[in-house]
C-alpha positions in Angstrom: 131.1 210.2 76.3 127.8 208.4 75.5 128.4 209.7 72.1 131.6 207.7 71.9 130.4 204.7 73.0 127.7 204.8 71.0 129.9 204.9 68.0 132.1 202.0 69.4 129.1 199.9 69.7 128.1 200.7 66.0 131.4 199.8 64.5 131.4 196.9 66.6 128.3 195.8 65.6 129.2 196.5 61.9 132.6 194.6 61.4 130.7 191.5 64.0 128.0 191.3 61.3 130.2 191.5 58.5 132.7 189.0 59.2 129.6 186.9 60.1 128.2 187.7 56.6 131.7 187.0 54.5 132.1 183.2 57.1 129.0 181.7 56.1 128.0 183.6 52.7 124.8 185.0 54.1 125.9 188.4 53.1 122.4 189.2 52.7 121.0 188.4 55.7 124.0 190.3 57.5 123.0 193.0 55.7 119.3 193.1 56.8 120.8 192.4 60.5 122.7 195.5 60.0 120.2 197.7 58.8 118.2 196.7 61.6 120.9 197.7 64.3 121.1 200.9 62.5 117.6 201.5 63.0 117.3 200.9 66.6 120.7 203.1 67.2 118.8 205.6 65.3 115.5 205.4 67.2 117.5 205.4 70.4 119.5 208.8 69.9 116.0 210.1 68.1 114.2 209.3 71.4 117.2 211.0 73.7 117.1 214.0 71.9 113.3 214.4 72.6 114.0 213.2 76.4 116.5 216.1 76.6 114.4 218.7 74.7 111.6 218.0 77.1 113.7 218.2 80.0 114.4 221.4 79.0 110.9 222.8 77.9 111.4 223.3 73.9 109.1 224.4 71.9 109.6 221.8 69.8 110.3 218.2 71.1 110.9 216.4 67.7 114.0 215.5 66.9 
C-alpha cells in the first residue's frame, strides 16, 4: 500500500513539475526540481529498507 502511494506521489509530482516547466518555459529548472524529488523519494525508500532490515537483525543493513 505505501508502495502505491509512493508511486502516486511520484507521478504526481512529475506531471506538477512538468506542466510547470512547459507554462513558464523554465524547463530547466523543472528539471533540476525533479531530480531533486527523485532523490529524496530515493533516500526515503533507501532509509526504510535499512529501518526494516534492522528491525529484523540482517547481517547486512545497507540497502
Amino acid at each position: 500500500m505505501k508502495s502505491t502511494t509512493v508511486k502516486t506521489a511520484v507521478i504526481a509530482l512529475f506531471a506538477s513539475f512538468f506542466i510547470m516547466g512547459c507554462e513558464d518555459n523554465h524547463a530547466e529548472e523543472a528539471g533540476e526540481r525533479i531530480d531533486e524529488a527523485v532523490t529524496d523519494v530515493q533516500n526515503k525508500v533507501e532509509d526504510a529498507c535499512e529501518e526494516v532490515k534492522e528491525g529484523v537483525n540482517a547481517k547486512e543493513t545497507n540497502c
